[in-house]
C-alpha positions as CSV (number, residue, x, y, z in Angstrom):
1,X,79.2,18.6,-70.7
2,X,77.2,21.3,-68.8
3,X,78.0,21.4,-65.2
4,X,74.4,21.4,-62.9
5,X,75.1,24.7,-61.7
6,X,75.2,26.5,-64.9
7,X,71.8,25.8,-64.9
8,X,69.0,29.4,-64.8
9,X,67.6,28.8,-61.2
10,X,64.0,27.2,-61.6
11,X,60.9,29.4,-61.4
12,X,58.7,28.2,-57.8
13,X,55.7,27.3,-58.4
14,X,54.2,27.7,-54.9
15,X,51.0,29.8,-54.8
16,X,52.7,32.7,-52.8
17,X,55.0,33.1,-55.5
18,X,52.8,33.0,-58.0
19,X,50.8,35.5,-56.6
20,X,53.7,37.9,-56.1
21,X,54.2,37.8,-59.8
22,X,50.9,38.3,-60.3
23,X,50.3,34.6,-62.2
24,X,47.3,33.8,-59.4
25,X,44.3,36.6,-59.6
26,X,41.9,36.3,-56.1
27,X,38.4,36.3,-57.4
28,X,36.0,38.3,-55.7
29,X,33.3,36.1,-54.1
30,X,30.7,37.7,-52.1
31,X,29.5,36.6,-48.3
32,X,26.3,34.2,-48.7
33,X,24.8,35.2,-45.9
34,X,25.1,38.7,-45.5
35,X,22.8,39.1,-42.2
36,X,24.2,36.0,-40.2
37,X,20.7,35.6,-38.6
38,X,20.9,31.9,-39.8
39,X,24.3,31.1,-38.2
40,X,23.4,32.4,-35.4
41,X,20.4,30.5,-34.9
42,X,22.3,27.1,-35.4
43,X,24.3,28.6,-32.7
44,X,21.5,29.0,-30.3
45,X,19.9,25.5,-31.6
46,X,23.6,23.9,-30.8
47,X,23.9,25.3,-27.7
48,X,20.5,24.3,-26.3
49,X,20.6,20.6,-27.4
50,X,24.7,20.8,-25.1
51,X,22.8,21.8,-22.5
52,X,20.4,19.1,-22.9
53,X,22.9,16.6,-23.4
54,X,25.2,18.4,-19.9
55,X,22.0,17.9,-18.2
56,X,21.4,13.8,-18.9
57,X,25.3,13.7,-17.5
58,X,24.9,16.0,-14.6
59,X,25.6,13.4,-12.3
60,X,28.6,12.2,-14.0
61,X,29.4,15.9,-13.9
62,X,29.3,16.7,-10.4
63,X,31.1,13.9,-9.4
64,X,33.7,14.3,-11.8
65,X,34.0,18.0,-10.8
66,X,33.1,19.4,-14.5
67,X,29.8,21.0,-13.3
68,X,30.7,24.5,-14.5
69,X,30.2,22.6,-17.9
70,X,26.5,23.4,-17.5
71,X,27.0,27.3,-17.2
72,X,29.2,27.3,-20.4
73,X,25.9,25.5,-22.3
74,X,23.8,28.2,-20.1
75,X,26.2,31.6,-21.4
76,X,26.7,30.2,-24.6
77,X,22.8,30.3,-25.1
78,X,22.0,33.6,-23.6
79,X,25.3,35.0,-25.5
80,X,23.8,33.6,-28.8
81,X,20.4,35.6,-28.2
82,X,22.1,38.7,-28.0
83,X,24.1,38.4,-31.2
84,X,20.9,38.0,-32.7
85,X,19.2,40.9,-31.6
86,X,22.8,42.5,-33.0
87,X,22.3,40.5,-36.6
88,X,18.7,41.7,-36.9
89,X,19.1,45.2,-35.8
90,X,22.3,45.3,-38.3
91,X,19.9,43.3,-41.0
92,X,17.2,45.8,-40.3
93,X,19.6,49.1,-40.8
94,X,21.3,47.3,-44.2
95,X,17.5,47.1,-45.3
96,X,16.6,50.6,-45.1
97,X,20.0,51.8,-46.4
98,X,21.5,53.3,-43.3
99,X,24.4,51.4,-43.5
100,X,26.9,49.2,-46.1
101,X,26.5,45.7,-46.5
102,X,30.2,45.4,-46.3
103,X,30.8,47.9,-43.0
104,X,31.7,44.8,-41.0
């Protein structure tokens, strides 16, 4: 009778392993939105309707103590309107070939 430790250790299976013996290949999948100008609108759109939403609660708010919650809606916002002027002036310079798609 064969003793259980005779046994050939078993091959893992995890997918770290099997990438280190090169069983799993990554496919290369390209970005969707390469300019990010639509992300960043959500962004803008989501921050406007929190501080919509902040406002109807002030009250609640201020009594609570939680009325800096108003200036996180406010620089979230204004922080979301300068990464677009970044997105479109990088969208702009990928257009007319100054610079790689895949700089950044």
């Amino acid at each position: 009778m064969a003793d259980e430790n005779d046994e050939a250790p078993k091959k893992r299976s995890d997918p770290t392993s099997q990438l280190a013996r090169g069983e799993l290949v990554h496919a290369e999948v390209k970005p969707l939105d390469l300019s990010g100008i639509p992300s960043v609108i959500v962004g803008i759109v989501a921050w406007a309707v929190a501080f919509v939403v902040v406002m109807i609660f002030r009250d609640d708010l201020k009594r609570d103590g939680n009325e800096w919650w108003i200036w996180v809606t406010v620089a979230g916002f204004g922080l979301g309107w300068i990464g677009l002027f970044y997105c479109r002036r990088r969208w702009a310079a990928i257009q007319a070939g100054h610079r790689p798609a895949t700089e950044d």
